[in-house]
C-alpha positions as CSV (number, residue, x, y, z in Angstrom):
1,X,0.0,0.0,0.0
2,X,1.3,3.4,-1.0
3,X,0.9,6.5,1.6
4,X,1.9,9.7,0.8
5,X,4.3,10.8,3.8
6,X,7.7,11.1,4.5
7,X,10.3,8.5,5.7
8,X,10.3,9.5,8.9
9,X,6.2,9.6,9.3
10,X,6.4,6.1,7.7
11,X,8.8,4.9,10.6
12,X,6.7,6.2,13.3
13,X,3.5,4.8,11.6
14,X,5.1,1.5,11.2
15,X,5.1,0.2,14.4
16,X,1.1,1.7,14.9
17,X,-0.1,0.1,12.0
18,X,1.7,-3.9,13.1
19,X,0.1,-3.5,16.6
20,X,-3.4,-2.6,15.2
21,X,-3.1,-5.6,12.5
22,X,-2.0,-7.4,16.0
23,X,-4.8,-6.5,18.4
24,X,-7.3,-7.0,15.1
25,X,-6.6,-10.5,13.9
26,X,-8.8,-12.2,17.0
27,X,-11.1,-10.3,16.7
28,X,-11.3,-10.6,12.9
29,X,-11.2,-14.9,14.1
30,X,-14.0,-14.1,16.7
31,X,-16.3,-12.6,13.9
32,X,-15.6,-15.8,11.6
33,X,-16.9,-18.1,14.0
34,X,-19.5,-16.4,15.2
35,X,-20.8,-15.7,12.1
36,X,-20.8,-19.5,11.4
37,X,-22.5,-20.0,14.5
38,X,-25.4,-17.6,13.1
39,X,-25.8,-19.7,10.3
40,X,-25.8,-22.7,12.1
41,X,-28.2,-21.6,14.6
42,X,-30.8,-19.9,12.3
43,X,-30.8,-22.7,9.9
44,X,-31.5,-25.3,13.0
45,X,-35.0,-26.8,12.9
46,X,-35.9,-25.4,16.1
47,X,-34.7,-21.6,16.5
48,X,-33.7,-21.0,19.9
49,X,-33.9,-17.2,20.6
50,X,-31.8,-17.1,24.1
51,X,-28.9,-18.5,21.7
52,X,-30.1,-15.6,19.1
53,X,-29.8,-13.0,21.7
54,X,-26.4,-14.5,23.4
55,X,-24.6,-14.5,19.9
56,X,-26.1,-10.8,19.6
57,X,-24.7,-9.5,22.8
58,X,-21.1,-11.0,21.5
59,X,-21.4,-9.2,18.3
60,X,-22.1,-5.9,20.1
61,X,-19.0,-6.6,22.1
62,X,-17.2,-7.5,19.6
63,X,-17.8,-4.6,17.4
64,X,-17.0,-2.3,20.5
65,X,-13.4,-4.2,20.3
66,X,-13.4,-3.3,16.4
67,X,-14.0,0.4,17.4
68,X,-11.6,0.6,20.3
69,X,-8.5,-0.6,17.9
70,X,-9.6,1.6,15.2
71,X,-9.8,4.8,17.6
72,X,-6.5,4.0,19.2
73,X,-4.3,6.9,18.4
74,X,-0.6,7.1,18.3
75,X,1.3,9.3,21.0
76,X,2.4,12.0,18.5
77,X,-1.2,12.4,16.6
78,X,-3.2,15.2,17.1
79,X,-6.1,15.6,19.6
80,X,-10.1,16.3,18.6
């Protein structure tokens, strides 16, 4: 991927973006699986909605996780 910056702003982003890539990969595995658990439970021949609502509460967790990673700043960038 190609980012317009200089050397140096491409040797502090370095080590941001690996540790991002780092903390997302279980997550990314977490959504996988529960996805396939989705699938598995809404194509059951009984539905059971506590299972429903327990895989939904995950997601919402696990989409707080996404949003945590993706907000983390580095030390240098600027404030809002």
């Amino acid at each position: 991927m190609e980012i317009d910056a200089t050397d140096e702003q491409k040797q502090r982003l370095e080590p941001i973006v690996k540790q991002a890539v780092k903390d997302l990969l279980p997550v990314r595995e977490k959504a996988r699986a529960a996805r396939k658990q989705a699938v598995e439970l809404l194509a059951a021949d009984r539905i059971d909605r506590g299972a429903i609502e327990a895989l939904r509460a995950d997601q919402i967790q696990l989409a707080e996780q996404r949003r945590s990673v993706s907000r983390r700043r580095s030390p240098t960038s600027p404030r809002r």
